[in-house]
CHARMM-style PDB file with segment names, atoms N, HN, CA, C and O in Angstrom:
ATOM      1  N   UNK     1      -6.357 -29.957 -11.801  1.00  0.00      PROA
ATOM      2  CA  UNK     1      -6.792 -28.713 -12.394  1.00  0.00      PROA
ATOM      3  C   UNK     1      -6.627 -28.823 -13.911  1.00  0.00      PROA
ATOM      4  O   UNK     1      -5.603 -29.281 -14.418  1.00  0.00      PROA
ATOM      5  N   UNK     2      -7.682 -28.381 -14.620  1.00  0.00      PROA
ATOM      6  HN  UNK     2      -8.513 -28.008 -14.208  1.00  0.00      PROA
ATOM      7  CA  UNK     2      -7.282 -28.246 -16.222  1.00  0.00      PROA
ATOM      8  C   UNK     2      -7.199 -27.475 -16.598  1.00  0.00      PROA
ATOM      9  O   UNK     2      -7.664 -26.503 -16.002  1.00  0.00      PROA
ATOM     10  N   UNK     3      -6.576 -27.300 -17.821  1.00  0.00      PROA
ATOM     11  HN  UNK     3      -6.198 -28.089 -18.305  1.00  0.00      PROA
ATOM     12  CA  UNK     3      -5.807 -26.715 -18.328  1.00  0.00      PROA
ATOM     13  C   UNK     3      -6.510 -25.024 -18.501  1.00  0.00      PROA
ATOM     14  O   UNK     3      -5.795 -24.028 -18.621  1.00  0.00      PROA
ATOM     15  N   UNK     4      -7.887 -24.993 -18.482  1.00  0.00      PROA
ATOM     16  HN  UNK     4      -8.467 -25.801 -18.385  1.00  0.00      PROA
ATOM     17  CA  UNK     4      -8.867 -24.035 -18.620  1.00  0.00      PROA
ATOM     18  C   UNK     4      -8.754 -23.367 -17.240  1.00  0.00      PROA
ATOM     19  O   UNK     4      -8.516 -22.183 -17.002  1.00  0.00      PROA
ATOM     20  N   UNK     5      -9.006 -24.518 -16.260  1.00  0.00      PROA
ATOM     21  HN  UNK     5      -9.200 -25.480 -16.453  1.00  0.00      PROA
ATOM     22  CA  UNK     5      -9.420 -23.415 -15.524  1.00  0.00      PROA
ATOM     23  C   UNK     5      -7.650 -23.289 -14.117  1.00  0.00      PROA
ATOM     24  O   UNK     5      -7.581 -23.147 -12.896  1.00  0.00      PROA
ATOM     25  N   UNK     6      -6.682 -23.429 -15.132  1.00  0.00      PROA
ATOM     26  HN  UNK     6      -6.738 -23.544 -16.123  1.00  0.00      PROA
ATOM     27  CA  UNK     6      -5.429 -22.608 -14.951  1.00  0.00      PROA
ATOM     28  C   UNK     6      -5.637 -21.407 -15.395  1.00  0.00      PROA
ATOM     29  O   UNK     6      -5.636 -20.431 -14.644  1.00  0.00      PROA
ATOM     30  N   UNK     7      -5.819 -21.343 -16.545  1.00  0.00      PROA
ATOM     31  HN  UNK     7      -5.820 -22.136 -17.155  1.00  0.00      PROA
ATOM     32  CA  UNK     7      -5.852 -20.546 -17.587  1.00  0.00      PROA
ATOM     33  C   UNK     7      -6.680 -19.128 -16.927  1.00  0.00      PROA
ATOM     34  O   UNK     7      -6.245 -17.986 -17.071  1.00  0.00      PROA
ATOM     35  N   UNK     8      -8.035 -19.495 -16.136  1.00  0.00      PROA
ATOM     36  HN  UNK     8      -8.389 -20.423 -16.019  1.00  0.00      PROA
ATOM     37  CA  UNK     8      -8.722 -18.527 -15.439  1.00  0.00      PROA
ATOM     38  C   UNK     8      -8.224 -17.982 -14.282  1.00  0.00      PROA
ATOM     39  O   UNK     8      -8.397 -16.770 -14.154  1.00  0.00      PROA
ATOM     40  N   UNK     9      -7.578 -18.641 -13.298  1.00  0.00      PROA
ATOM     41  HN  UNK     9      -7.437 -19.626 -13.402  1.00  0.00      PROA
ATOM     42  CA  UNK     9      -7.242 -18.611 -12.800  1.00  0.00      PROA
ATOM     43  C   UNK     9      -5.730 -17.676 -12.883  1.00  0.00      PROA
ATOM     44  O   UNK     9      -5.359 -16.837 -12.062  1.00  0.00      PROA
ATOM     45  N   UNK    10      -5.431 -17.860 -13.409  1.00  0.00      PROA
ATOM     46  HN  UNK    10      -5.733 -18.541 -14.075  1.00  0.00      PROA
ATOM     47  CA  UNK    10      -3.325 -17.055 -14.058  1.00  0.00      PROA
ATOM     48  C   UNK    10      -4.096 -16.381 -14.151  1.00  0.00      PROA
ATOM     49  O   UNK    10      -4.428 -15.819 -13.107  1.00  0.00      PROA
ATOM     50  N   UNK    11      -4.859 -16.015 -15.449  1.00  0.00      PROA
ATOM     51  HN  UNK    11      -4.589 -16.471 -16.297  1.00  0.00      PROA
ATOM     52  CA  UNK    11      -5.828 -14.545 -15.619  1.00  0.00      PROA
ATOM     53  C   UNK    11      -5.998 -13.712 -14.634  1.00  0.00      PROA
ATOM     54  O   UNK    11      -5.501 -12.586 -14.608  1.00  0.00      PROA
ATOM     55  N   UNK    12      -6.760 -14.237 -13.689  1.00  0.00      PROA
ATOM     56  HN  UNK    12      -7.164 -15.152 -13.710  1.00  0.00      PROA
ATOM     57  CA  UNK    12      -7.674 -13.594 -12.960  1.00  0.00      PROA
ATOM     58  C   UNK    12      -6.265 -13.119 -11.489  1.00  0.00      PROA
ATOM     59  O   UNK    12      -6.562 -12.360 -10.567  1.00  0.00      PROA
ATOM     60  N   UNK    13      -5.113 -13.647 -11.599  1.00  0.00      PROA
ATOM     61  HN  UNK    13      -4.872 -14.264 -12.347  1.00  0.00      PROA
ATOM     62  CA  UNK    13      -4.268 -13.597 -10.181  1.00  0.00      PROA
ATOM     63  C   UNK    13      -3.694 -12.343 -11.047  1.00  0.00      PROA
ATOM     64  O   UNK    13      -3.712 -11.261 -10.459  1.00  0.00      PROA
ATOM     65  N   UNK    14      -3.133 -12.365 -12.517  1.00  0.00      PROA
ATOM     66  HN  UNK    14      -3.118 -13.243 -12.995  1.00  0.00      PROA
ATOM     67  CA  UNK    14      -2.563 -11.446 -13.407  1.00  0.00      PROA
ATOM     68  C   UNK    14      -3.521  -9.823 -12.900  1.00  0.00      PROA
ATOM     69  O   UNK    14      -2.949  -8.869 -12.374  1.00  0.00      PROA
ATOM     70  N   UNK    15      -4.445  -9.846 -13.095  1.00  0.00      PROA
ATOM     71  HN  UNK    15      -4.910 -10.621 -13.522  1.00  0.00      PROA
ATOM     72  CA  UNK    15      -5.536  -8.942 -13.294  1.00  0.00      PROA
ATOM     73  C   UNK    15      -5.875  -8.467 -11.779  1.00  0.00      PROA
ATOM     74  O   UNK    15      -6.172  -7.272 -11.757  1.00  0.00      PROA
ATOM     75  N   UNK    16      -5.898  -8.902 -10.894  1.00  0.00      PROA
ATOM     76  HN  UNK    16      -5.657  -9.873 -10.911  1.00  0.00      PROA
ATOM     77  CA  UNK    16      -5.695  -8.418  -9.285  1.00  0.00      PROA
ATOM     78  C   UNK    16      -4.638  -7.699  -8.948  1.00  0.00      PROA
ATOM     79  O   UNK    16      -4.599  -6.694  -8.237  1.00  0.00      PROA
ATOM     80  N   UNK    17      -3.359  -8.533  -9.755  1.00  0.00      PROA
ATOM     81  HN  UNK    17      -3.391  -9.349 -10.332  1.00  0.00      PROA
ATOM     82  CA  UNK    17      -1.927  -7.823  -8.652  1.00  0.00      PROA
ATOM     83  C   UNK    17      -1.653  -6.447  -9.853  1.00  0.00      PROA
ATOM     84  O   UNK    17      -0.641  -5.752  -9.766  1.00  0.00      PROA
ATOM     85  N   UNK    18      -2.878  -6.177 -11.103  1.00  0.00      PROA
ATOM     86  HN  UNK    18      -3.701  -6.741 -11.174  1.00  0.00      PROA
ATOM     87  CA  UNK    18      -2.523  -5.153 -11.968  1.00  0.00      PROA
ATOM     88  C   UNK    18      -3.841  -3.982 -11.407  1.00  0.00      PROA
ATOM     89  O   UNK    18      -3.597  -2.817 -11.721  1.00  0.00      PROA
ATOM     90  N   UNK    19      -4.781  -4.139 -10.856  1.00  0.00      PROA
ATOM     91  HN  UNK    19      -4.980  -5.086 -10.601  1.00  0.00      PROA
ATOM     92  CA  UNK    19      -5.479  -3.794  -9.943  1.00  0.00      PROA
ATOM     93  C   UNK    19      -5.202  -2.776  -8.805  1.00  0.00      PROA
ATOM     94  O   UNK    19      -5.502  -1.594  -8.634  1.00  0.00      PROA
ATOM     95  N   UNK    20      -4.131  -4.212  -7.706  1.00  0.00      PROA
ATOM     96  HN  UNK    20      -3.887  -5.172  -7.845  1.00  0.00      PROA
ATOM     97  CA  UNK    20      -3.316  -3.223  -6.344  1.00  0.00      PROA
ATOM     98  C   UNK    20      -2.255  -2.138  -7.056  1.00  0.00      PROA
ATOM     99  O   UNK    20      -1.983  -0.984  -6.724  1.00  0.00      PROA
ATOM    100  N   UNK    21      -1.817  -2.869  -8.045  1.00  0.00      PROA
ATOM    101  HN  UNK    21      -2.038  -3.806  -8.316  1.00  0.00      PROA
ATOM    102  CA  UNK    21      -0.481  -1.792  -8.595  1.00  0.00      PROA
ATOM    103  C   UNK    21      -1.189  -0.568  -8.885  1.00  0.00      PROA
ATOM    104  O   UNK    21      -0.691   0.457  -8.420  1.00  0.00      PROA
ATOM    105  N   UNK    22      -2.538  -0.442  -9.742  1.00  0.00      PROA
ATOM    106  HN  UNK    22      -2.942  -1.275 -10.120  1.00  0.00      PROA
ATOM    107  CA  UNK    22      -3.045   1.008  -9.633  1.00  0.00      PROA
ATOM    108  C   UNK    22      -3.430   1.878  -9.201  1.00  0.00      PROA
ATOM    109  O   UNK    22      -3.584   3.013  -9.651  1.00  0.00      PROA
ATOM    110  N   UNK    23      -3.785   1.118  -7.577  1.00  0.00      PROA
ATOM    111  HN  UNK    23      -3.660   0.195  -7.212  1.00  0.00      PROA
ATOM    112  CA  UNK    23      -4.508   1.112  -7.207  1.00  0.00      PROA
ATOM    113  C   UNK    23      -3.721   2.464  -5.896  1.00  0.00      PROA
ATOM    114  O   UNK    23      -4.258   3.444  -5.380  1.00  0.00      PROA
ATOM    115  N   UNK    24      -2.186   1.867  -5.736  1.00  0.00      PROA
ATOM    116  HN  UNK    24      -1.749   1.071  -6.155  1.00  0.00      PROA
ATOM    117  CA  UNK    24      -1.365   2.214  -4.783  1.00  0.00      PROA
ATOM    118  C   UNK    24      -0.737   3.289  -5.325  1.00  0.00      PROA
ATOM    119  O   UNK    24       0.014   3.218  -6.298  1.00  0.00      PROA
ATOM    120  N   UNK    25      -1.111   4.628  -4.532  1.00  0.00      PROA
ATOM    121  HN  UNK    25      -1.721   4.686  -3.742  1.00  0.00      PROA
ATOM    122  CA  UNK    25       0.280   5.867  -5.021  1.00  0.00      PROA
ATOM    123  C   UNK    25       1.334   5.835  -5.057  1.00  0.00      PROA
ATOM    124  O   UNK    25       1.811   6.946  -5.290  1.00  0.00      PROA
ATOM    125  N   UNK    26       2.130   4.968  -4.921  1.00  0.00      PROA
ATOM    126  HN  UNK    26       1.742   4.066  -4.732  1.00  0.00      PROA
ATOM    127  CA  UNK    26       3.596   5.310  -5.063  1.00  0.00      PROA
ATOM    128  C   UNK    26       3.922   4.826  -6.366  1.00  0.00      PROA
ATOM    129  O   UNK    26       5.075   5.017  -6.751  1.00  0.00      PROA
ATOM    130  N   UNK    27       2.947   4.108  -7.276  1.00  0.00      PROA
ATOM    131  HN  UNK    27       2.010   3.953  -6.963  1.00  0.00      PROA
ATOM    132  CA  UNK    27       3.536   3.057  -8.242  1.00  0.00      PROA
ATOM    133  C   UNK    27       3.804   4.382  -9.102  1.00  0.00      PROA
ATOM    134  O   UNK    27       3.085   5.375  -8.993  1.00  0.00      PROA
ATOM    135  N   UNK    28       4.696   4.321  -9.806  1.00  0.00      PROA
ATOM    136  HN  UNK    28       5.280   3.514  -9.895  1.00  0.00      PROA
ATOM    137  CA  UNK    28       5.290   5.279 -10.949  1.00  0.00      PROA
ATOM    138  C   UNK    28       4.171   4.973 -12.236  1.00  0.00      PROA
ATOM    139  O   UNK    28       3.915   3.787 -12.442  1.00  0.00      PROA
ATOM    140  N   UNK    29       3.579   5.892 -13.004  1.00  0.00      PROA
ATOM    141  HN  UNK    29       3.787   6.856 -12.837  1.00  0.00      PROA
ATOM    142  CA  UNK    29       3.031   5.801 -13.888  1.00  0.00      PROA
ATOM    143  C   UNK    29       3.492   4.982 -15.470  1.00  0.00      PROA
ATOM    144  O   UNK    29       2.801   4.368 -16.283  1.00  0.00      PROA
ATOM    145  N   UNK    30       4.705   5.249 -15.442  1.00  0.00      PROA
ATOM    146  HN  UNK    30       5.267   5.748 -14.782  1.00  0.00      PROA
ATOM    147  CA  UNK    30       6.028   4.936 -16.299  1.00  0.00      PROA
ATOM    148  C   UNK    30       5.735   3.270 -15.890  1.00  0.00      PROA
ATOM    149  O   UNK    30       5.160   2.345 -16.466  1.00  0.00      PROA
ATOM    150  N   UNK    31       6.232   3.373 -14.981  1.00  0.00      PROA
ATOM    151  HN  UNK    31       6.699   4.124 -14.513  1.00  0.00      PROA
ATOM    152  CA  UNK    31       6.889   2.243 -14.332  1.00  0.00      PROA
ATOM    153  C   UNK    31       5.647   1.050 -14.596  1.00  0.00      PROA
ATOM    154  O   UNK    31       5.954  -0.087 -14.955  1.00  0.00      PROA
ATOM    155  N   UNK    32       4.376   1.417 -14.396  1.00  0.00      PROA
ATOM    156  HN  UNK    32       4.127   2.341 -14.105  1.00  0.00      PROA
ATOM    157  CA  UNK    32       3.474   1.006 -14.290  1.00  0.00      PROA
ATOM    158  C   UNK    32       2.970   0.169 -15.314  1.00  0.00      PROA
ATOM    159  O   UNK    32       2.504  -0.937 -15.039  1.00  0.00      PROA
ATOM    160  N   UNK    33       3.027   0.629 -16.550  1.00  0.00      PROA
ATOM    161  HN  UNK    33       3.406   1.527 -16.774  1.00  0.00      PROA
ATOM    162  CA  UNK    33       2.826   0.901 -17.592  1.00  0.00      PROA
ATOM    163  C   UNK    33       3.747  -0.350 -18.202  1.00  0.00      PROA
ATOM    164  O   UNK    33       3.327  -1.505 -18.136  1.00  0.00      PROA
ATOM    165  N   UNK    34       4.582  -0.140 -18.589  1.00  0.00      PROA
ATOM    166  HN  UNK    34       4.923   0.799 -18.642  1.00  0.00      PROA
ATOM    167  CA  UNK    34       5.982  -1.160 -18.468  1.00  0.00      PROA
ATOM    168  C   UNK    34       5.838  -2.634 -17.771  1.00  0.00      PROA
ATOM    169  O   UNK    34       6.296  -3.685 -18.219  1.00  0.00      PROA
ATOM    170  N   UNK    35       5.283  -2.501 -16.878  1.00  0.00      PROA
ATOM    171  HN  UNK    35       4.911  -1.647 -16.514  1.00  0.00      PROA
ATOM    172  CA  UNK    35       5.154  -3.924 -15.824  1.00  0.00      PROA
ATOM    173  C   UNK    35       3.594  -4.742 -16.383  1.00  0.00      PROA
ATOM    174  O   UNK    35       3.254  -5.922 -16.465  1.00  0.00      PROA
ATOM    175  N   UNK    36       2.720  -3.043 -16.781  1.00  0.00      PROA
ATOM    176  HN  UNK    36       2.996  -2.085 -16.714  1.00  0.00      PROA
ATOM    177  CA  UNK    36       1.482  -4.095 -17.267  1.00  0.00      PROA
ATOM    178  C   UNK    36       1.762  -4.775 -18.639  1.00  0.00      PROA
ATOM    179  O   UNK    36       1.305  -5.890 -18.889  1.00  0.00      PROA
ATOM    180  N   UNK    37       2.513  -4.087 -19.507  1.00  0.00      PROA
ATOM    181  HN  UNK    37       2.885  -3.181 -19.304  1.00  0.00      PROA
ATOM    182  CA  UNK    37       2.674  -4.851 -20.848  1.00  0.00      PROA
ATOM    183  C   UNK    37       3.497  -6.133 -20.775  1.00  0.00      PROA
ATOM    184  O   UNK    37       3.394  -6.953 -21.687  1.00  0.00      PROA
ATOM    185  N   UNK    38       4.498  -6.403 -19.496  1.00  0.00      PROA
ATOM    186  HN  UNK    38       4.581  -5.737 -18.755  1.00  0.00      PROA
ATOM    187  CA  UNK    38       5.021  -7.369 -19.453  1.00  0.00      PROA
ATOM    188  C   UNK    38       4.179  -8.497 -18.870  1.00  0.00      PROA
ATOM    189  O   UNK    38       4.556  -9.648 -19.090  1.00  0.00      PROA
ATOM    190  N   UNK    39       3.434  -8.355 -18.381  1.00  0.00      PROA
ATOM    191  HN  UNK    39       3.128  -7.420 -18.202  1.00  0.00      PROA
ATOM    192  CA  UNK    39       2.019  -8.993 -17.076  1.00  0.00      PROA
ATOM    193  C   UNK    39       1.204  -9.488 -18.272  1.00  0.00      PROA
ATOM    194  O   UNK    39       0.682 -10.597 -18.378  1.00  0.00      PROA
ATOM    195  N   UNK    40       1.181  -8.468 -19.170  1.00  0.00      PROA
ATOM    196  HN  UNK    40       1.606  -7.567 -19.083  1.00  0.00      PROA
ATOM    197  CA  UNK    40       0.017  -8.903 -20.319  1.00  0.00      PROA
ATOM    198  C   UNK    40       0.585 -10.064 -21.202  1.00  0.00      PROA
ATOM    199  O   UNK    40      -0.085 -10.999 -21.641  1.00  0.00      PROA
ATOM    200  N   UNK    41       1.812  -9.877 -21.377  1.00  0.00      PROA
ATOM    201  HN  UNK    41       2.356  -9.118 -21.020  1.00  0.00      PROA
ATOM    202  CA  UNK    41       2.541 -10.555 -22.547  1.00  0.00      PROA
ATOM    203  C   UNK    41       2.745 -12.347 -21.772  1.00  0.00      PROA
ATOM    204  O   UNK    41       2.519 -13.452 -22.266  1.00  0.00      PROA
ATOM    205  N   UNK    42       3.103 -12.063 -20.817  1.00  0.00      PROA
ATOM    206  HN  UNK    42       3.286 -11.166 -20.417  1.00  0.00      PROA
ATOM    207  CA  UNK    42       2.731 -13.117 -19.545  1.00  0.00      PROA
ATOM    208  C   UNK    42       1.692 -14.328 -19.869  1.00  0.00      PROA
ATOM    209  O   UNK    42       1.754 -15.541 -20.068  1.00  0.00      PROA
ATOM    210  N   UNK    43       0.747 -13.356 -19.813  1.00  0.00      PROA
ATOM    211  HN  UNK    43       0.696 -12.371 -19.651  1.00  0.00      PROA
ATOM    212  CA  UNK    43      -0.918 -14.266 -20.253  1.00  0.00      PROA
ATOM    213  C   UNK    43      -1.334 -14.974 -21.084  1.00  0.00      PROA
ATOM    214  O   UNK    43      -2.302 -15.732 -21.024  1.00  0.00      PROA
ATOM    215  N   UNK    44      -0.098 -14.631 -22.558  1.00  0.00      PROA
ATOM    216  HN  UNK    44       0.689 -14.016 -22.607  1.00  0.00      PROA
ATOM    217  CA  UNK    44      -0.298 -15.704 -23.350  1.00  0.00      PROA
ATOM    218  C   UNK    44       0.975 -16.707 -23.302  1.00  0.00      PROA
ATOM    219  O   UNK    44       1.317 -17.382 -24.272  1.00  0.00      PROA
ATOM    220  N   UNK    45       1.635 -16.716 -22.045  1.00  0.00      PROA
ATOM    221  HN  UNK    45       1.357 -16.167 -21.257  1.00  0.00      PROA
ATOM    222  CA  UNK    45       2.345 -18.003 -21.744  1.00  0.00      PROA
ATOM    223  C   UNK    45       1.528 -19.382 -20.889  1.00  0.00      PROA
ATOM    224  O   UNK    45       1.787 -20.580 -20.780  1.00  0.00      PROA
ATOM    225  N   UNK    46       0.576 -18.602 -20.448  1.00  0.00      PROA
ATOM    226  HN  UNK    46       0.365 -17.628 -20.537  1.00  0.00      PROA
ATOM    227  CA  UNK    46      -0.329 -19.315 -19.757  1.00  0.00      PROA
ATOM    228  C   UNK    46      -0.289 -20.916 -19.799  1.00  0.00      PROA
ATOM    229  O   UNK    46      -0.229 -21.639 -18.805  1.00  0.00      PROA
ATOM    230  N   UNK    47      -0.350 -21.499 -21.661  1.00  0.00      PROA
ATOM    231  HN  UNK    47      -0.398 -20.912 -22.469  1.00  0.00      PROA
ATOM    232  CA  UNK    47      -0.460 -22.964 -21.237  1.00  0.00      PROA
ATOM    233  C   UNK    47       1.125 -23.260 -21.487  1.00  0.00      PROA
ATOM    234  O   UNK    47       1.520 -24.290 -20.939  1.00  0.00      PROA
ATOM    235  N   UNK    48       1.845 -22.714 -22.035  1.00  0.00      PROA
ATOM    236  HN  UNK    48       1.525 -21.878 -22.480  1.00  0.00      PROA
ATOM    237  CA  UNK    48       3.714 -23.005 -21.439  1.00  0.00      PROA
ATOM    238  C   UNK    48       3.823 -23.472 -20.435  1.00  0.00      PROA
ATOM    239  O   UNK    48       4.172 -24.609 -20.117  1.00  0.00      PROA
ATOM    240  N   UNK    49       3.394 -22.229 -19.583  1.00  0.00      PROA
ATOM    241  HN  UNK    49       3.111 -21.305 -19.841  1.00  0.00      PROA
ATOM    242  CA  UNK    49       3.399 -22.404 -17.866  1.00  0.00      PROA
ATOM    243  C   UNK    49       2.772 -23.903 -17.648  1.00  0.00      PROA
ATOM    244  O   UNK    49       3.315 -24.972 -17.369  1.00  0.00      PROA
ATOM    245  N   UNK    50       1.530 -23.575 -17.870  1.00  0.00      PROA
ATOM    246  HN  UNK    50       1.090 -22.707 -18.097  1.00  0.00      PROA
ATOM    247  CA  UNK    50       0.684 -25.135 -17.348  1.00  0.00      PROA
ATOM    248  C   UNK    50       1.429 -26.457 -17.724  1.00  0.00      PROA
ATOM    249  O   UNK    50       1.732 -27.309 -16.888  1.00  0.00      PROA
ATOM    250  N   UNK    51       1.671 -26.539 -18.932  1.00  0.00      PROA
ATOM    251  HN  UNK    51       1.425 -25.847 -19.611  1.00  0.00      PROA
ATOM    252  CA  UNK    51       2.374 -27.859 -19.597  1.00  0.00      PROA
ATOM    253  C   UNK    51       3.635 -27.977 -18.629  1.00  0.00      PROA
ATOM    254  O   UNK    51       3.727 -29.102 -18.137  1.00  0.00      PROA
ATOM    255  N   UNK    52       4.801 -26.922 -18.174  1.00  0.00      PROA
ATOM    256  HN  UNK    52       4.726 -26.009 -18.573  1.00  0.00      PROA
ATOM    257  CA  UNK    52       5.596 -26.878 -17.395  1.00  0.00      PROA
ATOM    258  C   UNK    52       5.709 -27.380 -15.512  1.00  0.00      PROA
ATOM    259  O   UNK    52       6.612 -27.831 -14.807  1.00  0.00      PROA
ATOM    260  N   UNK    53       4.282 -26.999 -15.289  1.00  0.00      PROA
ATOM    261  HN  UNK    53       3.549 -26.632 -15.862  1.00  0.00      PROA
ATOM    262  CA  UNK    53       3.870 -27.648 -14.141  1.00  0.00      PROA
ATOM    263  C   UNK    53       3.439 -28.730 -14.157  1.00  0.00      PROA
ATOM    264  O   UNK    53       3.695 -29.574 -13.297  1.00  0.00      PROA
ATOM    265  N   UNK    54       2.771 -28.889 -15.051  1.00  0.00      PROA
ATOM    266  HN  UNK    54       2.563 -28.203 -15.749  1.00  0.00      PROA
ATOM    267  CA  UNK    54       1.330 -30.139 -15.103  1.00  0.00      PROA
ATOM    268  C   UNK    54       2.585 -31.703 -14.758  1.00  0.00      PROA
ATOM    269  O   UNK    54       2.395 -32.495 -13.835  1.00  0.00      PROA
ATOM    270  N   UNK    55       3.371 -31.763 -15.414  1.00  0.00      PROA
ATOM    271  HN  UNK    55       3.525 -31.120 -16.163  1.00  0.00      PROA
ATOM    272  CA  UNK    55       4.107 -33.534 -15.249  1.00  0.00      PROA
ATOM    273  C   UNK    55       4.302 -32.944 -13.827  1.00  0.00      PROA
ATOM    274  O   UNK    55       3.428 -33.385 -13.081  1.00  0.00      PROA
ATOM    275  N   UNK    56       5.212 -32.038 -13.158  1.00  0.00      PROA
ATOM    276  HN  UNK    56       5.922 -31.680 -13.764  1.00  0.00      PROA
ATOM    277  CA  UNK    56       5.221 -32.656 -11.857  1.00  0.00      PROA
ATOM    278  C   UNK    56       4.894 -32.766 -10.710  1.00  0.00      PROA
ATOM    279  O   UNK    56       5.577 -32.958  -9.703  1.00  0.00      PROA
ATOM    280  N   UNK    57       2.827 -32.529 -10.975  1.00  0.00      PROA
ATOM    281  HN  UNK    57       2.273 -32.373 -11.793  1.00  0.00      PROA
ATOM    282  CA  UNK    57       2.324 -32.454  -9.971  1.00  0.00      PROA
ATOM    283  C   UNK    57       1.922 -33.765 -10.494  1.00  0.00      PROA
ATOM    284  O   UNK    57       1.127 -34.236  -9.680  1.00  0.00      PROA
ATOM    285  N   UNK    58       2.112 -34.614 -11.523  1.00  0.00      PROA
ATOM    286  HN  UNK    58       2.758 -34.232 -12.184  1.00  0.00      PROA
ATOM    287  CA  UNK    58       1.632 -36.350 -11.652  1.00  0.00      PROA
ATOM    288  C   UNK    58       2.357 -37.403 -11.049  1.00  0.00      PROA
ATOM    289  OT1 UNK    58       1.976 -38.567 -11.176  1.00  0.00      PROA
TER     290      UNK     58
END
């Protein structure tokens, strides 16, 4: 997998589970809110993450 289409991929799994969270009444609005800015801030760890995986799937 490269590094791109990690990158779409994290995105796109980020952006689903922020989706169900709105999606579901019980989620606290507060609460909600809070979890997406951390989810967001997340997204630009993206190639951290990748570089972090990438050696030991070689």
């Amino acid at each position: 997998m490269t590094k791109e289409e990690f990158d779409d991929k994290y995105t796109q799994a980020i952006e689903t589970f922020l989706v169900a969270m709105a999606e579901h009444p019980e989620v606290d609005p507060k609460k909600f809110y809070s979890m997406t800015c951390i989810l967001e801030n997340l997204r630009f760890f993206s190639p951290v993450i990748y570089g972090a995986i990438q050696p030991a799937e070689e």
